[in-house]
C-alpha positions in Angstrom: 68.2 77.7 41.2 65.7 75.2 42.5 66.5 72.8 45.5 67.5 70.0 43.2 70.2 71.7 41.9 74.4 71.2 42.3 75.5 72.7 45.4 79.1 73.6 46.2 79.9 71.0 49.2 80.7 73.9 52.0 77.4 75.0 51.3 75.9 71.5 51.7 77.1 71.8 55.2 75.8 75.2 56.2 72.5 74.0 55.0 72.1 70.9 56.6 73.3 72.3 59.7 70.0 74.8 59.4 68.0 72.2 58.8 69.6 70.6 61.6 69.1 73.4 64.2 65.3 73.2 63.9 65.3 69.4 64.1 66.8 69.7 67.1 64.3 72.3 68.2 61.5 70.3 67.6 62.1 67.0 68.7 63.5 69.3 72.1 60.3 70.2 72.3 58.7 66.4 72.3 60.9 66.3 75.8 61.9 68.9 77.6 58.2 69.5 78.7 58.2 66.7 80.7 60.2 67.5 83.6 58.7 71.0 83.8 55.0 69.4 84.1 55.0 69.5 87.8 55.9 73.3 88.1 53.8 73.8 85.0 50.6 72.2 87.1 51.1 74.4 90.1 51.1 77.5 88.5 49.0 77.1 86.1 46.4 75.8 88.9 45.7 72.2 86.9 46.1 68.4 88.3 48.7 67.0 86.8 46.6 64.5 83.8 45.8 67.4 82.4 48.8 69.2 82.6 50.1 66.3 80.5 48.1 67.1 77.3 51.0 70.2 76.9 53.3 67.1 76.0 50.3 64.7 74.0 49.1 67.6 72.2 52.1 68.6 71.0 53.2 64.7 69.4 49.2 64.3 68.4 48.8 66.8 65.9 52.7 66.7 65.1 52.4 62.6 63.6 48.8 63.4 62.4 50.4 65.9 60.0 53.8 64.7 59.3 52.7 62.4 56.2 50.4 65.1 54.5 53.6 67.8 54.6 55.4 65.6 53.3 53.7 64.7 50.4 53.6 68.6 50.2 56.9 68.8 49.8 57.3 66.5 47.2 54.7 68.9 45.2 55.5 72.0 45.8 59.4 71.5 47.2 60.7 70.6 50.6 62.5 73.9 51.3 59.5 75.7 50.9 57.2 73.6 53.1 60.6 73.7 55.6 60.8 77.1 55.3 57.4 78.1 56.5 57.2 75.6 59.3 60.4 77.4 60.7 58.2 80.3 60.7 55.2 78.9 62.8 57.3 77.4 64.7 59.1 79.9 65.9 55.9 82.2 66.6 54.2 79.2 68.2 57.6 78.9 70.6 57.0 83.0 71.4 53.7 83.3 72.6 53.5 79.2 74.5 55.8 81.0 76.8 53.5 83.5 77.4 51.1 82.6 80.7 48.0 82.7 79.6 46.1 79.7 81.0 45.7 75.9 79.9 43.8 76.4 76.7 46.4 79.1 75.3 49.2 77.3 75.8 47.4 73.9 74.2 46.4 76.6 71.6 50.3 77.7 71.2 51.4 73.9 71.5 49.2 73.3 68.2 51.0 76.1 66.4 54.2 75.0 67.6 53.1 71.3 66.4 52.0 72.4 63.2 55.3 74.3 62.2 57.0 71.5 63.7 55.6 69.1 61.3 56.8 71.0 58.6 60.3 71.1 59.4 60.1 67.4 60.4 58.6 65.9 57.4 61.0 67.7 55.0 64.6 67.5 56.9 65.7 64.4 56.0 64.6 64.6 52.3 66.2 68.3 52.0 69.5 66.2 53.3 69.3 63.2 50.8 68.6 65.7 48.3 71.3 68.2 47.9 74.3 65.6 49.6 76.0 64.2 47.1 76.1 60.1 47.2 79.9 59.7 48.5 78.6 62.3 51.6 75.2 60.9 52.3 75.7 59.3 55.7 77.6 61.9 57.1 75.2 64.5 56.1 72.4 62.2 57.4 74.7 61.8 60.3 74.6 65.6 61.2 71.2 65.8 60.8 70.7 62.9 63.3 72.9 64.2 65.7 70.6 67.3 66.0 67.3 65.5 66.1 68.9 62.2 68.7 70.1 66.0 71.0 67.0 67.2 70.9 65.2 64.1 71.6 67.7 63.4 74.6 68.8 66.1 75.9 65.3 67.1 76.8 65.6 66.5 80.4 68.8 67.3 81.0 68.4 70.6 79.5 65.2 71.3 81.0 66.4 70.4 84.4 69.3 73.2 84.5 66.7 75.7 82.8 64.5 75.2 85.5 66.6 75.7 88.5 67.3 79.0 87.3 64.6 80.4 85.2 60.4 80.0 84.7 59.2 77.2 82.7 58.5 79.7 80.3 62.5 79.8 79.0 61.8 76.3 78.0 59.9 77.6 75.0 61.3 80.9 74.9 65.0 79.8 74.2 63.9 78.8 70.8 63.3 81.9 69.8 66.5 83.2 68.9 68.1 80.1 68.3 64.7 79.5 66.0 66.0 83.6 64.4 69.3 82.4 63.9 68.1 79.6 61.7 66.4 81.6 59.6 68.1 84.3 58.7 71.2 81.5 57.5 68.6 79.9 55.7 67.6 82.8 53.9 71.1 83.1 53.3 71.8 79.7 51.9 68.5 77.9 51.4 68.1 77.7 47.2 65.4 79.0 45.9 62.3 76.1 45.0 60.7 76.1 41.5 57.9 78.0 40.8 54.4 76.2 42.1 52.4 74.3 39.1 48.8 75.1 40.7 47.6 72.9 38.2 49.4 69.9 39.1 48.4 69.8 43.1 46.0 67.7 43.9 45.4 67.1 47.4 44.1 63.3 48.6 41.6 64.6 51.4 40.3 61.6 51.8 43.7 59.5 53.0 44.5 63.2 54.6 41.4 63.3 57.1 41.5 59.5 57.2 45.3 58.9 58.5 44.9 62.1 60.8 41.9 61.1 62.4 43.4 57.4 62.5 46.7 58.8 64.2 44.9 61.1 66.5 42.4 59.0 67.8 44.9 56.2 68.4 46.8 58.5 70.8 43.9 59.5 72.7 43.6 56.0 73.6 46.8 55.5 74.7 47.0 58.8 76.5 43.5 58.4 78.0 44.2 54.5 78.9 47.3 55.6 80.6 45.1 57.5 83.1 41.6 55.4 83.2 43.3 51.7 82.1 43.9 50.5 78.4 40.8 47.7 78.9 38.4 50.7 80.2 35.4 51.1 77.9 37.0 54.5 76.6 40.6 53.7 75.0 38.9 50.3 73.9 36.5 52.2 72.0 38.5 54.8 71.0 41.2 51.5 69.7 38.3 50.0 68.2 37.1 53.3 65.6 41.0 53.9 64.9 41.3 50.6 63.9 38.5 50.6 61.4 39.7 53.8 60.1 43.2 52.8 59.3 41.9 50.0 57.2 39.2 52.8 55.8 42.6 54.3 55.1 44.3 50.9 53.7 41.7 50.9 50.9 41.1 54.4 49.7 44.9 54.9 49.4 45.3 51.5 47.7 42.8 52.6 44.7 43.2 56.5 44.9 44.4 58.1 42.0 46.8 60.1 43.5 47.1 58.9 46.8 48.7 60.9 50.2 50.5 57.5 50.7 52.0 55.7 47.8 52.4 52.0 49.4 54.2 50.9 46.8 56.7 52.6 48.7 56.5 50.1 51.3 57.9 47.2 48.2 61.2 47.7 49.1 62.1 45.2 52.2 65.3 47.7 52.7 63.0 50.7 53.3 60.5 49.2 55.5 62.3 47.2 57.6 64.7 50.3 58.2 61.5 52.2 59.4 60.5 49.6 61.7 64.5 49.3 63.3 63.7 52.9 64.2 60.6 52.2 65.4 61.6 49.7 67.8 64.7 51.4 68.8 63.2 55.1 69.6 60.6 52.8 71.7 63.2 51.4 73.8 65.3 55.0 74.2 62.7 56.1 75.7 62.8 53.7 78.6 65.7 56.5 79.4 64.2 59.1 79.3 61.3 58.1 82.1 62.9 55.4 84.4 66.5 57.8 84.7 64.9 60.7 86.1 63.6 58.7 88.9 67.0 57.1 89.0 68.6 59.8 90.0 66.6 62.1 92.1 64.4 59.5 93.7 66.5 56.4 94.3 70.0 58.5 94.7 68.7 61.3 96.1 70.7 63.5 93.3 69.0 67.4 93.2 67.4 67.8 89.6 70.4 69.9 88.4 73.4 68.0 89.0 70.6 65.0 87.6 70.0 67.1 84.8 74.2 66.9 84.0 73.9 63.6 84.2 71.1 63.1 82.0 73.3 65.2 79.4 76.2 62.5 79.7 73.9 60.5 76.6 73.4 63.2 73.9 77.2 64.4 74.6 78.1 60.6 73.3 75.6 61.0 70.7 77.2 64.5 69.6 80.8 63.0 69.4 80.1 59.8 68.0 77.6 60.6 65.6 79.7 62.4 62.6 82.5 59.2 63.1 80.1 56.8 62.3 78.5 58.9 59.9 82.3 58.8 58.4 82.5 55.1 58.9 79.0 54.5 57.4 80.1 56.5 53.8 83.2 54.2 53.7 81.6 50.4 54.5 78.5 48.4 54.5 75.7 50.3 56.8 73.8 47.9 57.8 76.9 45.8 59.4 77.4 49.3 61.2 74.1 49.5 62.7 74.4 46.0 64.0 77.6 47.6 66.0 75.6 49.9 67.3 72.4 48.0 68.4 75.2 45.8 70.4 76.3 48.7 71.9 72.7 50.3 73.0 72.2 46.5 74.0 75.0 46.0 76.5 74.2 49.5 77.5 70.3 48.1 78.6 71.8 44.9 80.2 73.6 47.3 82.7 70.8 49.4 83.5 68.9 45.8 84.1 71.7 45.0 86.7 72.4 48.6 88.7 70.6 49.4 91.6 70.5 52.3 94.3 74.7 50.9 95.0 76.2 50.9 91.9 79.0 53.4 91.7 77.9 56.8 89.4 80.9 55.9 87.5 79.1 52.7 86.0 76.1 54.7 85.2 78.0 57.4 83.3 79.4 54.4 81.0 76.2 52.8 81.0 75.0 56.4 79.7 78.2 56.8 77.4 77.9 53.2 75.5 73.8 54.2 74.9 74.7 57.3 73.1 77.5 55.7 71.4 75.5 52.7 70.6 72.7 54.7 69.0 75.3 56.9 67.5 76.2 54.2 65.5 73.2 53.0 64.7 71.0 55.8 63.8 73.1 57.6 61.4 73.4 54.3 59.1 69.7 53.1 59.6 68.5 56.9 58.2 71.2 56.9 55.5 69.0 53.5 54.3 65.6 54.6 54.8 66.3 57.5 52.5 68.6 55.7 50.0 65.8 52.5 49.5 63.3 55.0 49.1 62.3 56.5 45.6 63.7 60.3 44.5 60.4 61.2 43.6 58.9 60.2 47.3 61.7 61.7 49.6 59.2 63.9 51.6 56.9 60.5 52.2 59.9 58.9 53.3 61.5 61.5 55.3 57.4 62.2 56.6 57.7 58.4 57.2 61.0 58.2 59.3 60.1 61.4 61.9 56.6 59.3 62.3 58.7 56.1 63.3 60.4 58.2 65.4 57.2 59.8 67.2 55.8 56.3 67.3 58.4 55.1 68.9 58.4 58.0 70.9 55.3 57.9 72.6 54.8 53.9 72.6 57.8 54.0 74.6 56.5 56.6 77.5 53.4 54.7 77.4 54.8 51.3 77.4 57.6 51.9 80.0 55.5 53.6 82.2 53.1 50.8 82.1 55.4 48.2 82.8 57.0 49.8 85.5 53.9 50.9 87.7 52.3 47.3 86.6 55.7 45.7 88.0 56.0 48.0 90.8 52.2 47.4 91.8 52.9 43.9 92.1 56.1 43.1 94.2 54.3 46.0 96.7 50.9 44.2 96.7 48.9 47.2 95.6 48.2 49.4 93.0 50.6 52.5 92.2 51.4 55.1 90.2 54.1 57.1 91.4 57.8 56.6 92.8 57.5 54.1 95.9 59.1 56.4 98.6 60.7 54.6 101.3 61.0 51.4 99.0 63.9 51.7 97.2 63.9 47.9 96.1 60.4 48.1 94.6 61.4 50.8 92.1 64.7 49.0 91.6 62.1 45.6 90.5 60.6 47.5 88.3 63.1 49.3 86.9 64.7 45.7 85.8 61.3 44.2 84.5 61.0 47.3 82.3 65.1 46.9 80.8 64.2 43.6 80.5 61.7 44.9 77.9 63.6 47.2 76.1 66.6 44.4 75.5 64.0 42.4 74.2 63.0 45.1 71.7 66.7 46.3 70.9 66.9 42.1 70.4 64.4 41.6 68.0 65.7 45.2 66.2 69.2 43.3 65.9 68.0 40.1 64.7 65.5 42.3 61.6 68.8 43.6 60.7 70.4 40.3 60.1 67.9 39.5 58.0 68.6 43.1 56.1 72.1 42.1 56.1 71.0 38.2 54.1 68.6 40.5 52.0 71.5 42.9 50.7 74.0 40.0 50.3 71.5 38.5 47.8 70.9 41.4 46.4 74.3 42.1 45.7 74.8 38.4 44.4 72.2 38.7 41.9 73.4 41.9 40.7 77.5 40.9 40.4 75.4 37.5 38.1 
């Protein structure tokens, strides 16, 4: 039985929730680090910028491969490809626990990355592949719920790991839940066709090309982060990345079998889908830096009971996630994701207006409406990424979705964290690069300048989808004439 074959609906479910457990491990992964850097620093005897490559070299290699798995996938099937990467993964997760030193832990984050890439590239095209039509969204809905927990709940989880354990656990507790995964997908996973060797043919040009594009773009970012984004280092590093992505551009546009079909990129439903997710990951993770400092810096909150606060979002997202995956099966999805981007954006506009007085009450609405609000609109915006994408080029487009997401991911850190000092270094009169202790107000300034931001992104998100919304209404007219 290969993986394109009829599958009887309760094992739809079974599968996707497997799928769904490692999406959640990985994208975990992409966060939880982050609030165990400090800890991670002092006992691993590092400053902190360097104890920050755990968390960059992780995303690096993860978007530098997602594309090329992808395209894998759609070779030699998706389920295989998905199956091995829960394999590395899972080993990569066992010994990156193990306290070695910097370099073996970067060494395990790169096996962790690479298995993660796998699984990543493949979920969402295993999904849209063995759900029937009348169940897409909600089975796209699941699988979102698992990948918008793990990219959320990061902190939160991390937080209460850490109060009682070694930062170790935040690695090791995917082991078992990694086990687990398997052994149902051994169980349920159909088995893929047999590999035609002769028909693979690899693109390495567009595969070296869009890695070393990818991973020389984040250096800059990570590296102007620490030195300044006009410093001669991430200019230069922008510069060369620049010229091989349109190195890239060309080969791919004339390659006979290219790693990146653009033609993919012809259908205005697909791409401006991607770019909504783009946009809207960027401005989630506004979250994910400024509430931390929120809670334990402004309201003096100890990093567990911060942690359970921080968990207040992906609980919203777990219960509101399959009901508009419901909603989005039974009416038009892009009018659904416009609820929810109104939802994520009042949820912004109160962050923009709390400060160290507002009551914890408002915040844990202010948390509730965000995980409603992208609830509703991630689960229809993946639903049309994969549906306005062609059968024969679901891994690309599944590849192409986690990448928007990691994009989003880690233009958001960078860009929040940019704003915020930037904004913070201003109303102070000098330069800073940590939490303003003693001035309350200052982190409360820049905490607004940087909401102001993400409305303005979660804005221009809302006003692409109108324009989805004219294109499908035209669309539709021309096809009822």
């Amino acid at each position: 039985m290969s993986e394109e074959t009829q599958i009887p609906s309760k094992k739809v479910w079974i599968i996707i929730a497997a799928v769904g457990m490692f999406a959640f491990m990985s994208t975990l992964d992409s966060s939880i680090v982050n609030i165990a850097l400090p800890i991670m620093s002092k006992q691993l005897s590092i400053p902190m910028n360097q104890a920050t490559w755990v968390v960059s070299i992780y995303l690096i290699i993860i978007s530098g491969l997602l594309t090329f798995f992808g395209r894998l996938g759609d070779q030699i099937g998706k389920i295989r490809v998905f199956r091995f990467g829960t394999y590395i993964f899972t080993v990569g997760s066992l010994i990156a626990g193990i306290n070695l030193g910097l370099w073996f832990l970067l060494f395990a984050r790169t096996i962790q990355a690479i298995g993660a890439a796998m699984t990543m590239s493949n979920s969402f095209g295993i999904v849209t592949t063995i759900a029937p039509p009348s169940q897409r969204a909600r089975g796209m809905a699941l699988n979102s719920s698992f990948v918008s927990l793990g990219t959320i709940a990061g902190p939160g989880l991390g937080g209460i790991i850490l109060q009682h354990f070694s930062w170790s656990y935040i690695f090791w507790i995917n082991v078992p839940v990694g086990i687990i995964a398997i052994i149902i997908g051994r169980l349920v996973f159909p088995k893929s066709a047999e590999i035609d060797h002769d028909a693979l043919k690899f693109d390495y040009v567009g595969i070296s090309t869009l890695f070393l594009f990818i991973t020389t773009f984040f250096l800059a970012i990570n590296i102007g982060q620490e030195q300044g984004f006009l410093s001669s280092i991430p200019v230069t590093l922008t510069v060369f990345a620049l010229i091989v992505f349109v190195i890239f551009i060309v080969h791919e546009l004339h390659a006979e079998m290219p790693l990146l079909d653009l033609t993919i990129f012809k259908s205005k439903l697909f791409t401006i889908s991607l770019v909504a997710a783009f946009l809207v990951f960027t401005s989630n993770f506004f979250i994910n830096v400024i509430s931390p400092f929120y809670f334990e810096n402004l309201k003096g909150i100890n990093a567990g009971t911060a942690g359970l606060f921080l968990m207040v979002w992906p609980i919203s997202m777990l219960i509101a996630t399959p009901i508009s995956g419901y909603i989005a099966d039974y009416f038009d999805q892009e009018y659904i994701t416009l609820c929810g981007l109104t939802i994520l954006g009042l949820s912004y506009f109160g962050w923009w207006i709390a400060d160290a007085q507002t009551s914890s009450l408002f915040i844990v609405l202010l948390l509730v409406c965000g995980g409603v609000g992208m609830a509703f609109f991630q689960t229809p915006n993946n639903a049309l990424i994969m549906s306005n994408a062609p059968v024969s080029k679901l891994g690309v487009a599944g590849s192409l979705n986690a990448l928007a997401r990691n994009l989003g991911m880690i233009t958001g850190t960078s860009l929040v964290t940019t704003v915020l000092y930037a904004a913070m270094s201003k109303k102070i009169g000098h330069n800073i690069t940590s939490y303003p202790s003693g001035h309350g107000h200052i982190f409360v300034y820049g905490m607004h300048v940087a909401f102001s931001l993400a409305i303005v992104l979660v804005a221009i998100t809302w006003l692409i989808t109108i324009y989805r919304v004219i294109l499908k209404i035209k669309h539709n007219h021309m096809a009822t004439n």
